[in-house]
N, CA, C, O and CB atoms as a CASP TS submission, in Angstrom:
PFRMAT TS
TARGET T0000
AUTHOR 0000-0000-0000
METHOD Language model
MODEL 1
PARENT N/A
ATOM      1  N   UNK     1     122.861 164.998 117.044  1.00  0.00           N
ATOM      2  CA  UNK     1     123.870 165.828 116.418  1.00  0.00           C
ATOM      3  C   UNK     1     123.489 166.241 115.001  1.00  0.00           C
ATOM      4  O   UNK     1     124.148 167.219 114.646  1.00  0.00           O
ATOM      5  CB  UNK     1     125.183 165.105 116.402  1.00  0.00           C
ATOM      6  N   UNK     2     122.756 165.865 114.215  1.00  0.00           N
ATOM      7  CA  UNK     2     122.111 165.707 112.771  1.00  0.00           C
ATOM      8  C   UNK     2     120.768 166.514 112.931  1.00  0.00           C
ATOM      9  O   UNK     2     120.092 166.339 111.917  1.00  0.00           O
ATOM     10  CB  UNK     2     121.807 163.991 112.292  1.00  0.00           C
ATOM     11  N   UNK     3     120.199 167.252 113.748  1.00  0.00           N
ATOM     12  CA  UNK     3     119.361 167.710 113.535  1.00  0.00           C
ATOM     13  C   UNK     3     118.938 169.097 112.701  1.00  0.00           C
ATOM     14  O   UNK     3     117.917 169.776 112.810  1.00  0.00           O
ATOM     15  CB  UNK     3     119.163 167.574 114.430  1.00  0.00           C
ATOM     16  N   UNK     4     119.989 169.252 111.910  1.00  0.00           N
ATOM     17  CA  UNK     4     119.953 170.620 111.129  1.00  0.00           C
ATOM     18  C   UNK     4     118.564 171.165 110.179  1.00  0.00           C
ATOM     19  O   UNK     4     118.214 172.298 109.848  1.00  0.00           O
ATOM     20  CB  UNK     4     121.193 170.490 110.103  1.00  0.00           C
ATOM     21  N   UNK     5     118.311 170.586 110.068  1.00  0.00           N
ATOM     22  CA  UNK     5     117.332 170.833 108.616  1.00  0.00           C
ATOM     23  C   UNK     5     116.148 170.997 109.360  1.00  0.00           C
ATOM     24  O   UNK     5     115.738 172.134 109.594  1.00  0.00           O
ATOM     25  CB  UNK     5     117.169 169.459 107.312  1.00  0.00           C
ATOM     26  N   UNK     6     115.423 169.789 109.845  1.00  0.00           N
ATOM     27  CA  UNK     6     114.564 169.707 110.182  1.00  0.00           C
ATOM     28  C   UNK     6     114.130 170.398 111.918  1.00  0.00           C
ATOM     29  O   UNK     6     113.096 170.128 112.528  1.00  0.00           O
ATOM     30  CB  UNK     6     114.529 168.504 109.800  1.00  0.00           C
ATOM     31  N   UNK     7     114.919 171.042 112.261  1.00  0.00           N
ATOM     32  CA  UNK     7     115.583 171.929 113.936  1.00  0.00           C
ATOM     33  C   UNK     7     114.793 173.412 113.655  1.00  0.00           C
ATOM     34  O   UNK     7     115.292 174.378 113.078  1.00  0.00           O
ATOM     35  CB  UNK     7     117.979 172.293 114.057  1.00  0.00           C
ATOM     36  N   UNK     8     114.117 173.368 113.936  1.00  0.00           N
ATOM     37  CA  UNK     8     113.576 175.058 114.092  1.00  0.00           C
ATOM     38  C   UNK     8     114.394 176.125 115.113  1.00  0.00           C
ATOM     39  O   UNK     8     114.124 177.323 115.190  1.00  0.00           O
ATOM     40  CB  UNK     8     111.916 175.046 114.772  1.00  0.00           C
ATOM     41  N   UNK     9     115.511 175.403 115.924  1.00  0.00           N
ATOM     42  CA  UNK     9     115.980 176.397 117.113  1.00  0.00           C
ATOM     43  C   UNK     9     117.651 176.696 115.594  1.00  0.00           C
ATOM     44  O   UNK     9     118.184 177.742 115.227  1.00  0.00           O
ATOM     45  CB  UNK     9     116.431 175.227 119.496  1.00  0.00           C
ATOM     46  N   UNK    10     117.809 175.795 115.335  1.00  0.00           N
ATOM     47  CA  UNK    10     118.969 175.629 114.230  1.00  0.00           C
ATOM     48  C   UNK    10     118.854 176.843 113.349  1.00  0.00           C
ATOM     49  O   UNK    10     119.761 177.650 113.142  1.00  0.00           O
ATOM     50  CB  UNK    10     118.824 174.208 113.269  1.00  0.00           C
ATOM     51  N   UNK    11     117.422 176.888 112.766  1.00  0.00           N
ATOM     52  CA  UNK    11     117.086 177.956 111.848  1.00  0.00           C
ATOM     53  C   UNK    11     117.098 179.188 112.243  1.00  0.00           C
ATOM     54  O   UNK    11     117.665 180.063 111.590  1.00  0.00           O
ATOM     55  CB  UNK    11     115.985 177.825 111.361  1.00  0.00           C
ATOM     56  N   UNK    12     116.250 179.496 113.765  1.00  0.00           N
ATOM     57  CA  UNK    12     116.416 180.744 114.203  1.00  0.00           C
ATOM     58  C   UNK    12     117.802 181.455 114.884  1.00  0.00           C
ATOM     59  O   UNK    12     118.072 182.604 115.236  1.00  0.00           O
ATOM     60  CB  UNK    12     115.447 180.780 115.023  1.00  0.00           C
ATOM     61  N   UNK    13     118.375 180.448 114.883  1.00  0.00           N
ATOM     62  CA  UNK    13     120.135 180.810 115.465  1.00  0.00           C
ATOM     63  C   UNK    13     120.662 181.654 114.107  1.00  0.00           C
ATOM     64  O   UNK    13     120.961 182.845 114.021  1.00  0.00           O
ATOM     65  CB  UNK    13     121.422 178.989 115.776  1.00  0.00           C
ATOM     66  N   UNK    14     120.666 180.789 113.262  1.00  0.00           N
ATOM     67  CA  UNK    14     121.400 180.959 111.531  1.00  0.00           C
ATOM     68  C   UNK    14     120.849 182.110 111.170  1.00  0.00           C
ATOM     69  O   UNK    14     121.656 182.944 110.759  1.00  0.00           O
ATOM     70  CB  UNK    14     120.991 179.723 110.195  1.00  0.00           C
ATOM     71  N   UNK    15     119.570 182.469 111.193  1.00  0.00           N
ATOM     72  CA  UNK    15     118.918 183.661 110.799  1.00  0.00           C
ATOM     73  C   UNK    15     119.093 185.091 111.964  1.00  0.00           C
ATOM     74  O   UNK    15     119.273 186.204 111.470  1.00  0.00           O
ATOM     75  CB  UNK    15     117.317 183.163 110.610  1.00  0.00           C
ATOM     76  N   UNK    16     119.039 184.970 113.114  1.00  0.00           N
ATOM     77  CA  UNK    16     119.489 185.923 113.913  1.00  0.00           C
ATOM     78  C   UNK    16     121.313 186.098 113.807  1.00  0.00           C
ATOM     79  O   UNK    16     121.794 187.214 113.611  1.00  0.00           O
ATOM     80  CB  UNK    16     118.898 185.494 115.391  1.00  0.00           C
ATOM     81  N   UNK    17     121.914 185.261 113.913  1.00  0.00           N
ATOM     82  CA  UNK    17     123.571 185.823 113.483  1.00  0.00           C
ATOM     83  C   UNK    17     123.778 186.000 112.011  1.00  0.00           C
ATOM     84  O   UNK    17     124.804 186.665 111.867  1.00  0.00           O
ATOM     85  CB  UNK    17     124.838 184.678 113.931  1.00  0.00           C
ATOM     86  N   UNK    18     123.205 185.668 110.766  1.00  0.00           N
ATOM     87  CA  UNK    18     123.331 186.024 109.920  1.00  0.00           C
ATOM     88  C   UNK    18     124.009 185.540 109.322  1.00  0.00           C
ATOM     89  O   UNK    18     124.474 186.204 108.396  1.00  0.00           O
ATOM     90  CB  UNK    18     123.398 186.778 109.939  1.00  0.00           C
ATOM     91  N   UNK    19     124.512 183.974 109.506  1.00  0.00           N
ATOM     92  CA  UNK    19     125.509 183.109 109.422  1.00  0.00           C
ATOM     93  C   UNK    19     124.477 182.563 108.179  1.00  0.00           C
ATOM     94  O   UNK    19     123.252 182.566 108.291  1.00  0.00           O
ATOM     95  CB  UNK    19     126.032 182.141 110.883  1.00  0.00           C
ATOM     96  N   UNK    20     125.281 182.052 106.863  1.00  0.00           N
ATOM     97  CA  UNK    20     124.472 181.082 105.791  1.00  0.00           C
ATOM     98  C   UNK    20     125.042 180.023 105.448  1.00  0.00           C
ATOM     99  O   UNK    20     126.213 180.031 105.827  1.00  0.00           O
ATOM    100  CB  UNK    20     124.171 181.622 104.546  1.00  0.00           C
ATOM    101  N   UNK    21     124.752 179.084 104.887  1.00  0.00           N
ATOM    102  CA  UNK    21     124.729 177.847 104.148  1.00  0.00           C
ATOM    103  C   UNK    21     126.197 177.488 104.819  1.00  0.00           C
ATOM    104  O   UNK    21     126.091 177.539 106.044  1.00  0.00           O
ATOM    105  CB  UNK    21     124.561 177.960 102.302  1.00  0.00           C
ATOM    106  N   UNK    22     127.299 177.203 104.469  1.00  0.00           N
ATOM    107  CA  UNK    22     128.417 176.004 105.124  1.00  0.00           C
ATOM    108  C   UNK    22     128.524 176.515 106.024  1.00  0.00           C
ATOM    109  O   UNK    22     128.415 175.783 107.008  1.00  0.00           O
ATOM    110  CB  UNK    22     129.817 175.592 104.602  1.00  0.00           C
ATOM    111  N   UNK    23     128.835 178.252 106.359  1.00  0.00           N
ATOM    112  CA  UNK    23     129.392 178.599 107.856  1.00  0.00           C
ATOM    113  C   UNK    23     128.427 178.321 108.585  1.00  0.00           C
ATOM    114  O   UNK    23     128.872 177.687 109.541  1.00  0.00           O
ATOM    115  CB  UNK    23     129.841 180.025 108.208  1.00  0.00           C
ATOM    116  N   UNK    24     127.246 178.455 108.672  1.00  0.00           N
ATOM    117  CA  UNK    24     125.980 177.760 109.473  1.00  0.00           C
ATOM    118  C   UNK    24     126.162 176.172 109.962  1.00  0.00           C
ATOM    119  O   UNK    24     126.242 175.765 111.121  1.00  0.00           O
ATOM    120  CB  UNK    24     124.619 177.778 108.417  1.00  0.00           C
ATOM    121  N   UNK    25     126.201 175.452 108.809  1.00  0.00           N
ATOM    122  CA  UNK    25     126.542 174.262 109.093  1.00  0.00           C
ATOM    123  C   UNK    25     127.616 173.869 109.825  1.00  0.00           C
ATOM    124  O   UNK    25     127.169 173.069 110.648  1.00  0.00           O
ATOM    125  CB  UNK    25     126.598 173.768 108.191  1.00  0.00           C
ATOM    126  N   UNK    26     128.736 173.985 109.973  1.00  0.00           N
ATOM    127  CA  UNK    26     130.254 174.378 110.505  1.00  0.00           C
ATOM    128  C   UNK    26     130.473 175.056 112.321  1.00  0.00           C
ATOM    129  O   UNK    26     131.240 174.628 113.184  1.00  0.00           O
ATOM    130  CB  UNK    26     130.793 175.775 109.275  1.00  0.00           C
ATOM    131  N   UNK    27     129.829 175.813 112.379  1.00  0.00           N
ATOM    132  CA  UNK    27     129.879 176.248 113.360  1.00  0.00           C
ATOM    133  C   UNK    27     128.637 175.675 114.076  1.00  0.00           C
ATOM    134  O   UNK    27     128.882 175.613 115.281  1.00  0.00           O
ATOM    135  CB  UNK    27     130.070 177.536 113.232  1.00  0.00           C
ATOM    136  N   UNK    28     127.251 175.181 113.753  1.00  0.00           N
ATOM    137  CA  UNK    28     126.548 174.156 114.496  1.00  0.00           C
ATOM    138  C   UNK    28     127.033 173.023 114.996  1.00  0.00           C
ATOM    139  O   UNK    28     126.961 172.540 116.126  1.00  0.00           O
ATOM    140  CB  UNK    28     125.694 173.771 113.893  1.00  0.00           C
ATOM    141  N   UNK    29     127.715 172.531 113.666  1.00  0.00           N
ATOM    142  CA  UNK    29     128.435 171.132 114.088  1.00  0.00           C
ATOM    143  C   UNK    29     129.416 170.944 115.064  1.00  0.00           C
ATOM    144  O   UNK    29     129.613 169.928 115.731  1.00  0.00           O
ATOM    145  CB  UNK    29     129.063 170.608 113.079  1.00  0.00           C
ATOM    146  N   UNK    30     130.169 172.280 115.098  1.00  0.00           N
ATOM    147  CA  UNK    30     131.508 172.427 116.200  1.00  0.00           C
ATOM    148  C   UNK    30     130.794 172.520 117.699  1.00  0.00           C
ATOM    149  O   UNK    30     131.178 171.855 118.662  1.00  0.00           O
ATOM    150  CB  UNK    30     132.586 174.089 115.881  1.00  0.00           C
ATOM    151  N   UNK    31     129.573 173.561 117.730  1.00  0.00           N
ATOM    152  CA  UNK    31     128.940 173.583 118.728  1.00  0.00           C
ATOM    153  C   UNK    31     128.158 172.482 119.367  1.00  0.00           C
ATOM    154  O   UNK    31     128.390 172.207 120.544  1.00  0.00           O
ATOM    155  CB  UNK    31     128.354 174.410 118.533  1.00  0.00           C
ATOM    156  N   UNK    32     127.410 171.942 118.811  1.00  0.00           N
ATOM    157  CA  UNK    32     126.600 170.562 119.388  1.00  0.00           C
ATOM    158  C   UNK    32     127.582 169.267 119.603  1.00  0.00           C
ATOM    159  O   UNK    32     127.233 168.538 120.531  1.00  0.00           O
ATOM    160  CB  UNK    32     125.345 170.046 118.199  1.00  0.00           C
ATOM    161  N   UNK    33     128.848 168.840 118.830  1.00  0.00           N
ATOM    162  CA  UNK    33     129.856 168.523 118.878  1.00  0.00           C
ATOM    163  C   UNK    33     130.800 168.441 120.347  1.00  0.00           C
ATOM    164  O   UNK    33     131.394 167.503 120.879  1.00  0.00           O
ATOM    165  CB  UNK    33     130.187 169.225 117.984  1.00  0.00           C
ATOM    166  N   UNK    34     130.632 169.888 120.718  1.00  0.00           N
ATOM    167  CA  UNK    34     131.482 170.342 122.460  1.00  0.00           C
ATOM    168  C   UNK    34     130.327 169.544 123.085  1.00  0.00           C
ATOM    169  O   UNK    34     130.228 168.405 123.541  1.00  0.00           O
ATOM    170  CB  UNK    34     131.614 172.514 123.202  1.00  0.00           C
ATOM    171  N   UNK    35     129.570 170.486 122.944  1.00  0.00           N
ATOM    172  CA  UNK    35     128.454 170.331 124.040  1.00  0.00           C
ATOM    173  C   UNK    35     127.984 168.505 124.126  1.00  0.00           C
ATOM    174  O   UNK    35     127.554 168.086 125.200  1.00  0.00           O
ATOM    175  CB  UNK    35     126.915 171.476 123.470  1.00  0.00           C
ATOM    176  N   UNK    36     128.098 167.682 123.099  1.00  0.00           N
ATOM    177  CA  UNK    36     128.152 166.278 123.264  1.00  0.00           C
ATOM    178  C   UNK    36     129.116 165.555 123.767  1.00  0.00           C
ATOM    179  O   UNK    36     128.713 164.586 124.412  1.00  0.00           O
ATOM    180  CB  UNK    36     128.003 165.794 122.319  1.00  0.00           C
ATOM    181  N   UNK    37     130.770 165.745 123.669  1.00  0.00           N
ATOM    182  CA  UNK    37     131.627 165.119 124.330  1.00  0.00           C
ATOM    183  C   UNK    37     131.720 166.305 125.792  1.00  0.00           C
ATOM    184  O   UNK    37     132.418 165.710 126.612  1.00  0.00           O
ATOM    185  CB  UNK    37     133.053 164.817 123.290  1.00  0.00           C
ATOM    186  N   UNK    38     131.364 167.473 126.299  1.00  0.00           N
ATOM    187  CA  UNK    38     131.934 168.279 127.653  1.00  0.00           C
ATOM    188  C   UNK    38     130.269 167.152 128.346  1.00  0.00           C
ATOM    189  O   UNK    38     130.322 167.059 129.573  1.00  0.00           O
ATOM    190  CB  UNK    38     131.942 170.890 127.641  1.00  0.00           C
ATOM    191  N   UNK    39     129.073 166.454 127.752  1.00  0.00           N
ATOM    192  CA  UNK    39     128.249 166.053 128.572  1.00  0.00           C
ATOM    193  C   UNK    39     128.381 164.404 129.498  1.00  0.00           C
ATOM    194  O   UNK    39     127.758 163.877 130.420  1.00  0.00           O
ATOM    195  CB  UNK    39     127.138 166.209 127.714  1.00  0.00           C
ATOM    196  N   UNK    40     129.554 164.034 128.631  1.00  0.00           N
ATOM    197  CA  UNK    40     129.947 162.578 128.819  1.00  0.00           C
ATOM    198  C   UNK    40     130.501 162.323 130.227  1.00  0.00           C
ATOM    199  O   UNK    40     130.372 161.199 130.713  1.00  0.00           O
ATOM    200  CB  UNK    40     131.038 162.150 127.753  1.00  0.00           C
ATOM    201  N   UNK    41     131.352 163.694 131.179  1.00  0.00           N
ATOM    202  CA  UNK    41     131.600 163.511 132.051  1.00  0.00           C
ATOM    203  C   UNK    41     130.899 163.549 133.458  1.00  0.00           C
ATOM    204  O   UNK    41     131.141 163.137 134.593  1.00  0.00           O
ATOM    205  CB  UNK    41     132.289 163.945 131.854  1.00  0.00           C
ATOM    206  N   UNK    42     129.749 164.364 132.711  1.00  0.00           N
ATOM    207  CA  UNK    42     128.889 164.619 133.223  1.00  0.00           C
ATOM    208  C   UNK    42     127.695 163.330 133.713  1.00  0.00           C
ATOM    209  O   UNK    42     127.225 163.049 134.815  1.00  0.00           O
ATOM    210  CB  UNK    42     128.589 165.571 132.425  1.00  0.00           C
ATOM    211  N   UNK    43     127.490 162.754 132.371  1.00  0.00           N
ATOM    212  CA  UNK    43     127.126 161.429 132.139  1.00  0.00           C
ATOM    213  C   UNK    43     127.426 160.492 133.609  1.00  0.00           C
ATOM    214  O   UNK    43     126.671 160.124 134.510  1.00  0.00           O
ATOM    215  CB  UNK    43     128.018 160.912 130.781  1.00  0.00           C
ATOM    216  N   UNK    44     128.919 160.309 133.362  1.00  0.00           N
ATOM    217  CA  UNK    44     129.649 159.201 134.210  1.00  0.00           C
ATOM    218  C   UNK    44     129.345 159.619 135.782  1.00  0.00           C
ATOM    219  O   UNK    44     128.772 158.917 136.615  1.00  0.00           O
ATOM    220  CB  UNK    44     131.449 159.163 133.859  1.00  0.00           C
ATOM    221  N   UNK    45     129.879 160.943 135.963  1.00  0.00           N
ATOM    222  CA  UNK    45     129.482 161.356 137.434  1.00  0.00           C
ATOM    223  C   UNK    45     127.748 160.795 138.158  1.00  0.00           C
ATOM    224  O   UNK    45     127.320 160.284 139.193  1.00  0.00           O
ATOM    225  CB  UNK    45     129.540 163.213 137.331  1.00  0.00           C
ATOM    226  N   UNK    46     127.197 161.315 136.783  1.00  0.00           N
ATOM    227  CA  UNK    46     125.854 160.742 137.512  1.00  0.00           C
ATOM    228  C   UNK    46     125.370 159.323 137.491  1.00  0.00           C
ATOM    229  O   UNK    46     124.356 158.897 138.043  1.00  0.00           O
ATOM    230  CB  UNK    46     124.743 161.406 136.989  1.00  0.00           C
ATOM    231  N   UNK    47     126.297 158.608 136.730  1.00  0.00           N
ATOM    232  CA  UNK    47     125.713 157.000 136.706  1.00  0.00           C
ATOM    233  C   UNK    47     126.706 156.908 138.453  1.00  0.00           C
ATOM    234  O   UNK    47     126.262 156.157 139.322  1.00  0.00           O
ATOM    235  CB  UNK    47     126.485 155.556 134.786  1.00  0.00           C
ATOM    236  N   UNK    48     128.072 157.800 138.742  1.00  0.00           N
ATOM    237  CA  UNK    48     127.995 157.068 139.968  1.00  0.00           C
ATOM    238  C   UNK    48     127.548 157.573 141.238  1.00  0.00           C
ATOM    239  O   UNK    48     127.760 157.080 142.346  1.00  0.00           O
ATOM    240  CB  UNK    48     129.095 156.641 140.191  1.00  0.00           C
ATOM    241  N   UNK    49     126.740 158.882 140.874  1.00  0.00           N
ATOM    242  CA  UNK    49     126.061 159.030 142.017  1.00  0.00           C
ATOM    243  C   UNK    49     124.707 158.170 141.985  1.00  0.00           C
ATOM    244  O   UNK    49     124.415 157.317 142.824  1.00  0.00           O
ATOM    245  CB  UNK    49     125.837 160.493 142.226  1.00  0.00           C
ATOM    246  N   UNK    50     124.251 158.385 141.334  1.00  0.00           N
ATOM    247  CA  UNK    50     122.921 157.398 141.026  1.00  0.00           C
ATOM    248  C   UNK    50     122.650 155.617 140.908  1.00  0.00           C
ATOM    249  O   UNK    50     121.730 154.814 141.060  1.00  0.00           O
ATOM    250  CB  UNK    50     122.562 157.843 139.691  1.00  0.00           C
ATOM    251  N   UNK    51     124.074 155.633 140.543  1.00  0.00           N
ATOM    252  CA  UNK    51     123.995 154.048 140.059  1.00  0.00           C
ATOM    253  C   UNK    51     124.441 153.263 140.918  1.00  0.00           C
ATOM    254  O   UNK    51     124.449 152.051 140.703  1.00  0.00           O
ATOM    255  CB  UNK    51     124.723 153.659 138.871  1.00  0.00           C
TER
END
């Protein structure tokens, strides 16, 4: 979730929408944020198909 700075896909997002400094930060964080708790269910389903 912390990978901002050092994220080369982070940089080319920020620079193609044109988004800078906090709104960049802000709207990454909201995004990687979803996408980390919508993967959790995802998670569970497969520990019980798999597990």
């Amino acid at each position: 979730m912390t990978s901002y700075f050092n994220d080369s896909y982070f940089w080319v997002v920020t620079r193609f929408t044109g988004l800078e400094g906090t709104a960049a930060l802000k709207g990454w964080s909201g995004i990687t944020t979803v996408v980390w708790i919508a993967s959790l269910p995802l998670l569970l389903i497969a520990d019980l198909v798999l597990g």
